[in-house]
LORODREN-738914 format. One record per residue: x, y, z of N, C-alpha, C, O in turn. Coordinates in steps of 0.02 Angstrom, whole numbers, padded with zeros to 5 digits, always signed. Layout:
N
XYZXYZXYZXYZ...
//
This chain:
337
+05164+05918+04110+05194+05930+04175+05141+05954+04225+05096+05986+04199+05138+05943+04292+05093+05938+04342+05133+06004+04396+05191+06013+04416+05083+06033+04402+05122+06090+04463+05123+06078+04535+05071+06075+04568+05183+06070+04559+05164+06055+04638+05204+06088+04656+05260+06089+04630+05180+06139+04722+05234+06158+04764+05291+06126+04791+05286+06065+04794+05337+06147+04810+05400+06133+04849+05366+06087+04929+05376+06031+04953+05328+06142+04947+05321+06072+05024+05286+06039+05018+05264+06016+05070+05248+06007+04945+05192+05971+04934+05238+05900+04922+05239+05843+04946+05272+05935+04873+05324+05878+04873+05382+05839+04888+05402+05787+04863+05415+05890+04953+05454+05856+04993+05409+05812+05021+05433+05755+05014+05339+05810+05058+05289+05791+05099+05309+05712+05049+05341+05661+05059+05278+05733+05009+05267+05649+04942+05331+05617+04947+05339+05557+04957+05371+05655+04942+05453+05619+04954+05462+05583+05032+05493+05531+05043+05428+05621+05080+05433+05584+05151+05384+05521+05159+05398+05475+05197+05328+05523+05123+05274+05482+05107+05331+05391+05079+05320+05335+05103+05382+05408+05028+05366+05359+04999+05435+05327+05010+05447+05271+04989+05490+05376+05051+05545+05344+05084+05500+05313+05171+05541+05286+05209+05451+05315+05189+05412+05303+05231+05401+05253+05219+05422+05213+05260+05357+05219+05146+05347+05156+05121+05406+05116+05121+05400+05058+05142+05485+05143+05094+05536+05113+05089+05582+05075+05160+05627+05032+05165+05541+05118+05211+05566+05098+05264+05504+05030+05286+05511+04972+05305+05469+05055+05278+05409+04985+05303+05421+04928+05251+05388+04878+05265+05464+04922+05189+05484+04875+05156+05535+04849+05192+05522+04792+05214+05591+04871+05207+05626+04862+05246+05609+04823+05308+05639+04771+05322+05568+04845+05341+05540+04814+05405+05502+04753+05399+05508+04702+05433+05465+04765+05353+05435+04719+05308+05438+04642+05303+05406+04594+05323+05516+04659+05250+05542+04625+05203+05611+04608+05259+05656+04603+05217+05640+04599+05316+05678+04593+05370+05699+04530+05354+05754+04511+05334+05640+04493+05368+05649+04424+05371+05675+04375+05321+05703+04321+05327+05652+04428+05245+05702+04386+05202+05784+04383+05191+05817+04345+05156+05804+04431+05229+05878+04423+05228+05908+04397+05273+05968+04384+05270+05867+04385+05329+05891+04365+05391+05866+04286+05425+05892+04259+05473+05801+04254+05380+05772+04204+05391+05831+04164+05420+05850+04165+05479+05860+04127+05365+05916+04068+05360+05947+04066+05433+05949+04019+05473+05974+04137+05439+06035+04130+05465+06020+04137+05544+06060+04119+05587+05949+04170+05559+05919+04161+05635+05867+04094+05646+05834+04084+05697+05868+04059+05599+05827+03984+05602+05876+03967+05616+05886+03977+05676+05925+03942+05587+06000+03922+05600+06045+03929+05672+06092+03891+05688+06025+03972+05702+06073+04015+05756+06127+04031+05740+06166+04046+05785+06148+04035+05672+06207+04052+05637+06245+04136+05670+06303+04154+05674+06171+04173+05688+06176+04240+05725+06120+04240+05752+06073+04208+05729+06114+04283+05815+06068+04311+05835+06028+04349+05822+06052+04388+05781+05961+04366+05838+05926+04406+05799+05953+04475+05795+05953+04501+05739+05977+04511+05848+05987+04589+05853+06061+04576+05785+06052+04597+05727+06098+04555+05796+06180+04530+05755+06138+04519+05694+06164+04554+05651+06095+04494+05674+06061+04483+05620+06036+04525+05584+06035+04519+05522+06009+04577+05617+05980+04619+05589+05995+04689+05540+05974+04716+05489+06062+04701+05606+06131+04751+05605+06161+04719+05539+06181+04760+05498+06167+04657+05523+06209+04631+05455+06164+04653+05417+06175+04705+05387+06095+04615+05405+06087+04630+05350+06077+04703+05323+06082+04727+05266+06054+04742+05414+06043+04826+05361+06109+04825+05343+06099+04823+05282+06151+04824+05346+06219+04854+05335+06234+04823+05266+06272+04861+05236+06218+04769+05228+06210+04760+05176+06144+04770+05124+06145+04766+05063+06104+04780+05155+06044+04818+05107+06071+04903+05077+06055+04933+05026+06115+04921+05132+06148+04984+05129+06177+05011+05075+06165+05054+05032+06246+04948+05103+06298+04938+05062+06280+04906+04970+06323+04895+04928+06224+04901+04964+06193+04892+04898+06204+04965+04840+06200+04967+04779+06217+05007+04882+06224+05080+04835+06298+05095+04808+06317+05128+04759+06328+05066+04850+06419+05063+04823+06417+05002+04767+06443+05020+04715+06399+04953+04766+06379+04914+04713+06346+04927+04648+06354+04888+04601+06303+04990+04643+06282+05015+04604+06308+05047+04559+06298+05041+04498+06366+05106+04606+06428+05149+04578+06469+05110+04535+06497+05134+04486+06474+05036+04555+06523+05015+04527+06497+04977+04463+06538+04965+04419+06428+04954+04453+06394+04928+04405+06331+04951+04378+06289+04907+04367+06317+05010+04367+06269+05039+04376+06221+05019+04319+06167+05047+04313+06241+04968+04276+06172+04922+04258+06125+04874+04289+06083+04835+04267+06153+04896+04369+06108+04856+04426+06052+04906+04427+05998+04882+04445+06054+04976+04411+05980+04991+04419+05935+05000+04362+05908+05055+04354+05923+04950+04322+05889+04961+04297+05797+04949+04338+05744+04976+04322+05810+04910+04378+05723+04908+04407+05704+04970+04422+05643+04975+04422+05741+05033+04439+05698+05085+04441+05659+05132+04383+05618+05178+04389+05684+05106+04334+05662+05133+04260+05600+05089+04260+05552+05123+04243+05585+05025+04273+05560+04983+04243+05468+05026+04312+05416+05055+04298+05492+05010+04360+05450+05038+04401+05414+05123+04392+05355+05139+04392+05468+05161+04385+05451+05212+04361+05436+05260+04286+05418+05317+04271+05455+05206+04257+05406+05219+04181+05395+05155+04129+05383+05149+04069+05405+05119+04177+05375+05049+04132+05298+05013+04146+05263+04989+04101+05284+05015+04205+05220+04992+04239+05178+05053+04198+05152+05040+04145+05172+05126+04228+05116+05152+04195+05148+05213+04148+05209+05204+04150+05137+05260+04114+05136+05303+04064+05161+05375+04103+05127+05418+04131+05242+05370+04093+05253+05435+04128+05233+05483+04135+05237+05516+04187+05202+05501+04073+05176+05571+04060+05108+05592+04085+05083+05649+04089+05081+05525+04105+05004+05544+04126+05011+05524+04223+04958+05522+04255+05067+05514+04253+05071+05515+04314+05084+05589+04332+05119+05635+04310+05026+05576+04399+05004+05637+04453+05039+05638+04500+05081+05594+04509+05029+05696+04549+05066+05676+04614+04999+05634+04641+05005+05580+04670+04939+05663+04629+04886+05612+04663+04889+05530+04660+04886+05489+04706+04897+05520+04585+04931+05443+04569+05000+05417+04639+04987+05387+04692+05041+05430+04625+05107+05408+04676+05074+05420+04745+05091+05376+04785+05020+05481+04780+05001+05472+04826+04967+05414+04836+04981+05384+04887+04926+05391+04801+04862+05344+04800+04910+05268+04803+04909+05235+04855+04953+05245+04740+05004+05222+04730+05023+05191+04801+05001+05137+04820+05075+05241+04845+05108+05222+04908+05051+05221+04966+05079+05187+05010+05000+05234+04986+04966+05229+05036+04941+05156+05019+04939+05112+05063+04925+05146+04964+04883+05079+04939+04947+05018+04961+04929+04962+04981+04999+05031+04957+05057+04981+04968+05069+04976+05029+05098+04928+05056+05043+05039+05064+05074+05036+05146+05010+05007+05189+05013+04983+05245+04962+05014+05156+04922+04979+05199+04911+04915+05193+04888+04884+05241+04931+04874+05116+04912+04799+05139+04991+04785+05168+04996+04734+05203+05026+04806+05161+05102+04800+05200+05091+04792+05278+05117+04745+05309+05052+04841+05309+05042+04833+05378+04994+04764+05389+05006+04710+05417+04939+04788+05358+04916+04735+05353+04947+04650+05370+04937+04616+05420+04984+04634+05315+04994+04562+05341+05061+04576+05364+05098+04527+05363+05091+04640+05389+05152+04629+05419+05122+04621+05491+05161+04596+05532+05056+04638+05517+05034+04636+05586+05012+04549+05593+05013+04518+05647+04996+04523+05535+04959+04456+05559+05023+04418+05527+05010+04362+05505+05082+04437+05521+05139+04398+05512+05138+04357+05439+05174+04308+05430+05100+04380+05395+05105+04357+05353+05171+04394+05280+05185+04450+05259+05189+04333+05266+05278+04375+05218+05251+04375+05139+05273+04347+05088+05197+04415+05149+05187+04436+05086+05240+04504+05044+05285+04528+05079+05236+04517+05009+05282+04548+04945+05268+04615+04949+05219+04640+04921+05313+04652+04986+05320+04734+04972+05325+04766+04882+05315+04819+04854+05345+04707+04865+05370+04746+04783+05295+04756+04751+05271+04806+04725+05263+04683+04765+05192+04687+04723+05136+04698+04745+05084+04681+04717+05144+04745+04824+05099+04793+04833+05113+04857+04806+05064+04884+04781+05172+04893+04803+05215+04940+04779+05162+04930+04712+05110+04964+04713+05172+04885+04655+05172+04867+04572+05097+04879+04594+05082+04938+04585+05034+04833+04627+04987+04842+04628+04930+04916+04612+04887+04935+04572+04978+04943+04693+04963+05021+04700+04968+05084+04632+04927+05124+04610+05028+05071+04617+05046+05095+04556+04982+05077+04486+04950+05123+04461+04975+05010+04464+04928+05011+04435+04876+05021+04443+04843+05033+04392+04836+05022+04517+04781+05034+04508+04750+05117+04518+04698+05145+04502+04804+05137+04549+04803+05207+04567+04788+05244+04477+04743+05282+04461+04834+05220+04440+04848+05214+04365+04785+05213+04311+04767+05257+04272+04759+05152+04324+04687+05153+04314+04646+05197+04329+04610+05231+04292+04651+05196+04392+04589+05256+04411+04576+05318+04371+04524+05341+04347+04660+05343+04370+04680+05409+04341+04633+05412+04256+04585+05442+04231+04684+05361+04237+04680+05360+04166+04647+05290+04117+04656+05275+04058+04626+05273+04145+04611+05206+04142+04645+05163+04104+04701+05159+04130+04642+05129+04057+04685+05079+04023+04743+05082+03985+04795+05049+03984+04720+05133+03950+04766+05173+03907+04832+05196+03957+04882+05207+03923+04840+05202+04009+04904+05211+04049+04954+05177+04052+05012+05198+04047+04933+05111+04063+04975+05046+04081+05017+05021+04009+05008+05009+03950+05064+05021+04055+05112+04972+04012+05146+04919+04003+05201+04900+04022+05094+04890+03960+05090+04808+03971+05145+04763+03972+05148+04711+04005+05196+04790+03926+05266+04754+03914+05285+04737+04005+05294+04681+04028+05285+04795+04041+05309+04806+04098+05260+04769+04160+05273+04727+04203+05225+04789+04148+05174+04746+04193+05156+04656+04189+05135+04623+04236+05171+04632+04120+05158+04566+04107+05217+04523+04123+05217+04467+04149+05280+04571+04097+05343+04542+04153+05348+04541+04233+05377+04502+04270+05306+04604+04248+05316+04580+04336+05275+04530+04340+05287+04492+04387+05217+04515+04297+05159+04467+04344+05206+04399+04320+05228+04369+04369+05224+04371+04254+05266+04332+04236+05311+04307+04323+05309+04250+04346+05342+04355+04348+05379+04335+04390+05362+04321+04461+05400+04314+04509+05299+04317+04461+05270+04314+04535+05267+04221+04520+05280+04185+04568+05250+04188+04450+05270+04131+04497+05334+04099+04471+05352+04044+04492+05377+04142+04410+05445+04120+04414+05501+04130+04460+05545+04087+04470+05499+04201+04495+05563+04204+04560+05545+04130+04592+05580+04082+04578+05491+04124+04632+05494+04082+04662+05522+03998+04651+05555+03960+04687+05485+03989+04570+05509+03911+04556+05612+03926+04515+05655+03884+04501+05612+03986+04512+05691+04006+04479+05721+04001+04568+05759+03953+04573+05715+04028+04616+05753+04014+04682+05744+03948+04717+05781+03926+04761+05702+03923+04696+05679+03840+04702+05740+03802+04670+05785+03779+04706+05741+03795+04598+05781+03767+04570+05851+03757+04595+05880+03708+04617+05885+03864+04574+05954+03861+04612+05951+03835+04677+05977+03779+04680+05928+03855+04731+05943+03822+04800+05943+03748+04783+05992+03722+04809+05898+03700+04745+05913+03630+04749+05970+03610+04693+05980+03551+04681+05995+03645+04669+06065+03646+04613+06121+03646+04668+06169+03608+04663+06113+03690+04722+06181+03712+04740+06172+03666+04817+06222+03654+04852+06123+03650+04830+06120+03609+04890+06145+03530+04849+06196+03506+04875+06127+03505+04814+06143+03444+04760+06214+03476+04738+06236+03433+04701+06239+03504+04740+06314+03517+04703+06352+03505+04768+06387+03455+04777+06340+03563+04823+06371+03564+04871+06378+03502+04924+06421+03499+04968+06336+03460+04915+06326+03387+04962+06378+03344+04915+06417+03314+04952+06390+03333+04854+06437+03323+04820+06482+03309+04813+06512+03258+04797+06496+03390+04834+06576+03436+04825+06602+03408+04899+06663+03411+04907+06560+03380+04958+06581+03384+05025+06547+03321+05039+06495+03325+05071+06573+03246+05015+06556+03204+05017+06606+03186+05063+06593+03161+05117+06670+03200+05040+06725+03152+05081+06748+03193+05135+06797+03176+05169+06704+03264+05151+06714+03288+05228+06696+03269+05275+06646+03234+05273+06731+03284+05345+06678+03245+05393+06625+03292+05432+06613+03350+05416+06611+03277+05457+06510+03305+05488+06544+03365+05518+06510+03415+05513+06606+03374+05548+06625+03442+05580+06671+03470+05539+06698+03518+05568+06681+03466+05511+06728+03496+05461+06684+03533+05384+06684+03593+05367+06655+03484+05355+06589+03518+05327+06523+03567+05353+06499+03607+05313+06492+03558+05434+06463+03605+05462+06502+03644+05481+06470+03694+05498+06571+03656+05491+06635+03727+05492+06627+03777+05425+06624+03837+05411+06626+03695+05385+06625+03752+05318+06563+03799+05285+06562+03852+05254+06501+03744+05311+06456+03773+05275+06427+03833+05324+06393+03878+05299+06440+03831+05391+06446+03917+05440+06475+03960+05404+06454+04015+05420+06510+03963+05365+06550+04031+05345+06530+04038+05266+06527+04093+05238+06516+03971+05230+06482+03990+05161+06398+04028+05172+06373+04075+05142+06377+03991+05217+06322+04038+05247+06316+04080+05260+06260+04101+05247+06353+04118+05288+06386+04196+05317+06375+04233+05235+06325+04260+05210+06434+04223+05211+06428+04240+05159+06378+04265+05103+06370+04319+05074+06342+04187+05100+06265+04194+05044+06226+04240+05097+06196+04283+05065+06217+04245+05146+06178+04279+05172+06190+04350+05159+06144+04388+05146+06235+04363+05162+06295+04426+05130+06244+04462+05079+06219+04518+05084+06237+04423+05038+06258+04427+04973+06182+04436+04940+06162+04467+04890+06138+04379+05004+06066+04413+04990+06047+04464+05018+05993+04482+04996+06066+04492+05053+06064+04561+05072+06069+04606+05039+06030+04653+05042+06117+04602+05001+06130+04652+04941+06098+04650+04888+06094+04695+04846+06080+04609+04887+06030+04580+04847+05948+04620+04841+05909+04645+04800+05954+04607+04906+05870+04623+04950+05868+04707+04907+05831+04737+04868+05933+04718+04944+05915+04798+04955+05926+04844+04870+05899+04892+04843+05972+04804+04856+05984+04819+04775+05937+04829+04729+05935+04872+04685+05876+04764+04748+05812+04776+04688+05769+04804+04730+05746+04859+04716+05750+04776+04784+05692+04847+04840+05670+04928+04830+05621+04965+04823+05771+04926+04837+05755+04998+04865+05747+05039+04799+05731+05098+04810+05754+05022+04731+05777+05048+04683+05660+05053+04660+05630+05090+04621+05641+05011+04694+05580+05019+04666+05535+05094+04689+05487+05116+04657+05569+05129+04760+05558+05198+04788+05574+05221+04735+05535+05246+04694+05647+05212+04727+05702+05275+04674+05628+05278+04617+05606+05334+04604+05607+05240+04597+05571+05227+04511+05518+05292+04550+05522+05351+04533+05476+05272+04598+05434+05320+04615+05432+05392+04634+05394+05437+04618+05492+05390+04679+05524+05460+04674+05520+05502+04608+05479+05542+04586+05588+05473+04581+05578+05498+04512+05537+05500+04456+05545+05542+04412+05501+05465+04455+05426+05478+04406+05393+05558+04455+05384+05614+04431+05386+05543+04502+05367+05616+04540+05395+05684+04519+05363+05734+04501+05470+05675+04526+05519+05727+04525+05497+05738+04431+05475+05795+04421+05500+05701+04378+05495+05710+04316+05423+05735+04313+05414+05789+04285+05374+05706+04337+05303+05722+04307+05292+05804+04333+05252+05839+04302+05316+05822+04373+05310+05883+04419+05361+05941+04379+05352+06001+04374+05409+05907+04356+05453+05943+04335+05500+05980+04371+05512+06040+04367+05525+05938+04405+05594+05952+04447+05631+05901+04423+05659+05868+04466+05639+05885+04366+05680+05821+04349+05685+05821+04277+05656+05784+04238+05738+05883+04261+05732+05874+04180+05800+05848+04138+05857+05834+04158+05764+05848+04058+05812+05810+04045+05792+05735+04036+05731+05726+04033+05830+05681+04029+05816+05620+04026+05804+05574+04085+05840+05586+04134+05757+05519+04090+05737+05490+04144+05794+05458+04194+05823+05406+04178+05805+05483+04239+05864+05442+04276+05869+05456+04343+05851+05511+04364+05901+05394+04398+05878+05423+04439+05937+05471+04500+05987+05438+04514+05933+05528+04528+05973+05578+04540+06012+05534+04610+05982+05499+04651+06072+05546+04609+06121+05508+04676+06079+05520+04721+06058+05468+04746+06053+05577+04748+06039+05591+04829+05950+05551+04835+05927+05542+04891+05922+05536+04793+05876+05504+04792+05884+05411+04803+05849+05371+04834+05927+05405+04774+05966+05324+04781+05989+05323+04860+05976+05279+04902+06019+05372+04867+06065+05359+04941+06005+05348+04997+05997+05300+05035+05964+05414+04988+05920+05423+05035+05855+05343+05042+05825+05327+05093+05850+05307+04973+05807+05249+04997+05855+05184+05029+05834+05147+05073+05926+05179+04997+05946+05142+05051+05966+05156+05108+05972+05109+05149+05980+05216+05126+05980+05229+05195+05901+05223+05239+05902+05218+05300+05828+05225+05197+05777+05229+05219+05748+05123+05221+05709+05097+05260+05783+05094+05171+05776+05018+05176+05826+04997+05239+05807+04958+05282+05875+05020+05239+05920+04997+05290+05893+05000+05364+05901+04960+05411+05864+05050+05361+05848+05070+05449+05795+05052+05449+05770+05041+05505+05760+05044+05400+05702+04986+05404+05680+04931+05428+05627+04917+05456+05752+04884+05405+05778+04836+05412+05818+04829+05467+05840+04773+05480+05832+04880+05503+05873+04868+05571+05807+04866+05628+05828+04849+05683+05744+04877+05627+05695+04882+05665+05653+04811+05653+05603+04796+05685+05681+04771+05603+05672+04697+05597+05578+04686+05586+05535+04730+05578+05571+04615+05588+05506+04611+05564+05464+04532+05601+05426+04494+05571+05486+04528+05670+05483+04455+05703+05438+04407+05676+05452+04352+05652+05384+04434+05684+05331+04380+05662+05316+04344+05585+05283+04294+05570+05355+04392+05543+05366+04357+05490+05439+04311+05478+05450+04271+05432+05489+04331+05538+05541+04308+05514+05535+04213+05551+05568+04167+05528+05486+04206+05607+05466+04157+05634+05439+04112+05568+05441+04051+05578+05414+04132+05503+05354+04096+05478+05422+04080+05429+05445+04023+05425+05444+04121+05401+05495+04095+05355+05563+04049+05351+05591+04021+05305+05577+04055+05431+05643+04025+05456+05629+03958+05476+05660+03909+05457+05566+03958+05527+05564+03879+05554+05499+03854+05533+05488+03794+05527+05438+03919+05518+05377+03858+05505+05363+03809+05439+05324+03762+05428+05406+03838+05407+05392+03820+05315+05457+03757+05316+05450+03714+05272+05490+03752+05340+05544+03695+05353+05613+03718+05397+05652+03765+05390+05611+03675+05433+05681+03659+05495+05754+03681+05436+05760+03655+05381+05785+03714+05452+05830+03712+05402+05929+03700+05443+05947+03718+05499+05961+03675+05403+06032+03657+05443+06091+03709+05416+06059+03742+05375+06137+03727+05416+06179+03775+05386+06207+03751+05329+06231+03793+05291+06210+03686+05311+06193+03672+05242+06148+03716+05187+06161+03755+05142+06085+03685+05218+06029+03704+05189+06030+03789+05175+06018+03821+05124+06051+03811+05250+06028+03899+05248+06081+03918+05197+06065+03969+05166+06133+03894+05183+06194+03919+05108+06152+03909+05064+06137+03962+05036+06120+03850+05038+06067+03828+04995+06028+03892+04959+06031+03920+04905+05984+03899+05027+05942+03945+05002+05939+04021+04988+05900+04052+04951+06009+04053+05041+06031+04114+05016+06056+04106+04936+06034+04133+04886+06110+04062+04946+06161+04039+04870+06098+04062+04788+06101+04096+04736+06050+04018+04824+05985+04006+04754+05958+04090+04744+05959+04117+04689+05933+04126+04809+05904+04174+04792+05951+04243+04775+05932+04293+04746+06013+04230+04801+06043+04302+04780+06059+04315+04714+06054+04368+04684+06083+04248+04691+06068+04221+04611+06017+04251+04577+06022+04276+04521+05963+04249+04615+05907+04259+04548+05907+04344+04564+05924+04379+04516+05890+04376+04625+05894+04421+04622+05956+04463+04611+05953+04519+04636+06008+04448+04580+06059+04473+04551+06042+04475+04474+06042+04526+04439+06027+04409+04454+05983+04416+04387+05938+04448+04363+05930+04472+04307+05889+04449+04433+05802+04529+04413+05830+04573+04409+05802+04617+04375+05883+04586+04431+05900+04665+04443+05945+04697+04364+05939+04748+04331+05991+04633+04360+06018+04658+04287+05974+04664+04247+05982+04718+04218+05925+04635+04225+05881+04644+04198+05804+04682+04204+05755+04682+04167+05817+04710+04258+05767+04767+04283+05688+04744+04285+05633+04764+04264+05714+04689+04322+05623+04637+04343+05626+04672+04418+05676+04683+04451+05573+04683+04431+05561+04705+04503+05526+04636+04544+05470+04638+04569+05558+04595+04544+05544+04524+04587+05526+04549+04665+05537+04600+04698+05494+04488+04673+05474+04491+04766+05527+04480+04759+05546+04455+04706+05583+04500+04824+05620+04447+04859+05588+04412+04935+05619+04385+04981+05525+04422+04928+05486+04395+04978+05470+04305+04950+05471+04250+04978+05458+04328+04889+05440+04255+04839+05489+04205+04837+05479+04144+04835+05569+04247+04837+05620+04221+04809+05645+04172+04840+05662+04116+04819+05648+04201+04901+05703+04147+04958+05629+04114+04980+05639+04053+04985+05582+04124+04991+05528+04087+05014+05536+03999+04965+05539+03943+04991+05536+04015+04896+05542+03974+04832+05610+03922+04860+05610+03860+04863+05674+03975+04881+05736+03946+04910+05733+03907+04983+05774+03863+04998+05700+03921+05010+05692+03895+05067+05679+03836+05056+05716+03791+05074+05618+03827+05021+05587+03762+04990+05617+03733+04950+05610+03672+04953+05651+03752+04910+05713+03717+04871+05764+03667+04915+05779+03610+04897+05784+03697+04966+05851+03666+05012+05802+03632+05041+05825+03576+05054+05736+03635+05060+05700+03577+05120+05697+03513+05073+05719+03459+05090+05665+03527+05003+05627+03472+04968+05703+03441+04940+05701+03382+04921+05761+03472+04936+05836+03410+04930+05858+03364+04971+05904+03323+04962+05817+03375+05027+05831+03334+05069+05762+03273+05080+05772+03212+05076+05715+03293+05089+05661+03260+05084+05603+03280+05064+05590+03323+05105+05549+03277+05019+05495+03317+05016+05442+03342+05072+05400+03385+05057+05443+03313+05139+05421+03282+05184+05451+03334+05213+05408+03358+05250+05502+03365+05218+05513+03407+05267+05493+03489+05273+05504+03531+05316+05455+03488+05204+05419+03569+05191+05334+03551+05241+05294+03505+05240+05337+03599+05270+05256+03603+05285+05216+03642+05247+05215+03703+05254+05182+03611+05206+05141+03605+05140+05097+03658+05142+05079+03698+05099+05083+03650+05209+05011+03674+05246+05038+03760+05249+04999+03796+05217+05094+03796+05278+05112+03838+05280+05123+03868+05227+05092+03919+05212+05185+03831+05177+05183+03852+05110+05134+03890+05083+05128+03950+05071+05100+03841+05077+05028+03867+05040+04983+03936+05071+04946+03967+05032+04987+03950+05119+04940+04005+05161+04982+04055+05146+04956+04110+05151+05052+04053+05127+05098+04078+05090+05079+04129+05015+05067+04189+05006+05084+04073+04974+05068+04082+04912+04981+04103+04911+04967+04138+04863+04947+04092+04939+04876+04134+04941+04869+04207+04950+04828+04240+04917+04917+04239+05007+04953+04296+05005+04982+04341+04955+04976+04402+04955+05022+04296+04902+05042+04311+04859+04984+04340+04817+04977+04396+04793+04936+04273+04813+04889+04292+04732+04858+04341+04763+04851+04382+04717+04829+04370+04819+04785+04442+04826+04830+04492+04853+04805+04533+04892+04900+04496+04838+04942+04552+04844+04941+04609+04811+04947+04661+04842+04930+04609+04719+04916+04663+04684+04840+04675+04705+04828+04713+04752+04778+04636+04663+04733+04657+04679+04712+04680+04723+04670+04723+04709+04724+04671+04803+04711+04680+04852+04756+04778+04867+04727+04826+04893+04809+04778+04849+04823+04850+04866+04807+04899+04788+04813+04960+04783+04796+04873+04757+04767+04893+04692+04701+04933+04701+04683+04987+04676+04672+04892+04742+04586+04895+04737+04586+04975+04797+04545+05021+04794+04651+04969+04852+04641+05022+04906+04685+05063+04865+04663+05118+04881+04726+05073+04828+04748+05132+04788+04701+05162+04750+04701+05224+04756+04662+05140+04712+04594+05140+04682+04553+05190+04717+04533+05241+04689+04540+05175+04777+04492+05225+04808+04528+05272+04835+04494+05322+04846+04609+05281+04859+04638+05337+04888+04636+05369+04837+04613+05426+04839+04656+05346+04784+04658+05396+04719+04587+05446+04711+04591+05508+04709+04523+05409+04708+04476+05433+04697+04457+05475+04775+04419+05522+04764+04466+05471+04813+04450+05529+04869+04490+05563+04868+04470+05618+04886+04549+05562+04855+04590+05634+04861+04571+05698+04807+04573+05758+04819+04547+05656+04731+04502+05694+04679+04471+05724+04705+04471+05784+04694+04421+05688+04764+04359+05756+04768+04378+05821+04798+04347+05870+04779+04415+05826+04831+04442+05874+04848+04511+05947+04830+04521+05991+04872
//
């Protein structure tokens, strides 16, 4: 157990519902892409929905509360409970918030989760070096950096191919009636989604804090007012929106129709309903990105811009290393002192 004062560690607690909110802000655009490419809603109407379902992700919890397992997985599966510091979780969340700003300023929709995972390990390393990590946990998140994506790929072109189908013998206004309100919906639904596995990756950090410090005894779990407080900290996150990434995801990577935008919510809330039962801490930056491209390439391959995609997924591959490497050194300067 690690001794920290009381205002050392409310401070760490404001630190990393701080990060939860810049995920939020962040991460805007993935719940809201579809449905403001679309004009399905407006951006401000857009925004207000989805916080309000990133929110509403904690009443969902109450009622199934094997939805949180990603905060276990985050907070004592990546590194070795017992050898996390408060210096670690400091090093940890600064390392995440800065490549977060980072390409949230040059509009790039890189992955709040696997700067979060990055920070964590490398902060981890520093500490303790190898012997910390825990590989079971760590080889499944990297595993999923390029399965969310080709798993929300798939469903979106399952349910865009089902749903063209199912609405063969509708006519062009009667099927775009319908697919406005199935859209509504999946968008719904990725929201809850968003905020369900997101915010639960704070909770993991929090509470590894609260345990390693020893304000958290007893068995690992994570305390109500700590849950409430990150979706209320993802939500308002998410109500302060994230423009320049929501531009790259909605119209530059492919034109999408309200068909399509059901498509690609439908595919990703799916999977991230799936990470979460199973306590994968997935991008959902990866996910609907994967979905997006799913609903473009059912219609034609020709209608993804390849070129974007890809400047995309380059993002991706220097997401850990890249906030890894600056957790790394926050860790080690806060030592000297």
């Amino acid at each position: 157990m690690h001794e920290l004062a009381l205002p050392l560690l409310v401070g760490l607690i404001i630190v990393a519902l701080a990060f939860d909110f810049l995920n939020g802000l962040h991460d805007a655009a993935n719940s809201i892409a579809t449905v403001v490419a679309t004009r399905l809603l407006g951006p401000v109407q857009a925004v207000a929905f989805a916080a309000f379902f990133n929110f509403a992700a904690y009443f969902l919890t109450l009622a199934f509360p094997a939805l949180h397992k990603v905060a276990d997985t985050v907070g004592k599966g990546l590194i070795d409970k017992d050898l996390v510091t408060p210096s670690v979780v400091f090093a940890a969340l600064i390392g995440a918030m800065f490549w977060n700003v980072v390409t949230w300023l040059k509009g790039i929709p890189s992955s709040s989760s696997h700067a979060l995972v990055g920070g964590i390990v490398g902060a981890g390393l520093a500490s303790a070096g190898l012997d910390t990590i825990q590989w079971n946990g760590v080889t499944k998140t990297l595993a999923f950096i390029p399965l969310a994506p080709l798993l929300g790929l798939a469903m979106a072109m399952i349910v865009m191919l089902l749903s063209s189908w199912l609405a063969r013998v509708a006519s062009n206004r009667g099927a775009d009636k319908a697919f406005r309100r199935l859209h509504l919906v999946s968008s719904a639904a990725y929201s809850l989604g968003h905020g369900l596995n997101d915010a639960q990756k704070t909770m993991g950090i929090i509470t590894v804090l609260l345990f390693s410090t020893g304000y958290l005894s007893g068995d690992f779990h994570v305390p109500h007012w700590v849950a409430i407080s990150c979706y209320i900290a993802i939500g308002l996150g998410t109500l302060t929106g994230g423009w320049k990434i929501i531009e790259t995801m909605g119209s530059r990577i492919t034109k999408l129709d309200q068909h399509q935008g059901f498509a690609a919510s439908t595919g990703g809330s799916v999977m991230l309903f799936g990470a979460s039962l199973f306590g994968i801490p997935v991008s959902t930056t990866h996910t609907i990105t994967g979905a997006i491209i799913g609903a473009g390439v059912a219609r034609r391959a020709s209608a993804v811009r390849w070129g974007v995609a890809q400047s995309v997924v380059m993002a991706w591959l220097i997401t850990i290393p890249a906030s890894a490497a600056v957790a790394a050194i926050i860790y080690g300067i806060t030592t000297l002192f």
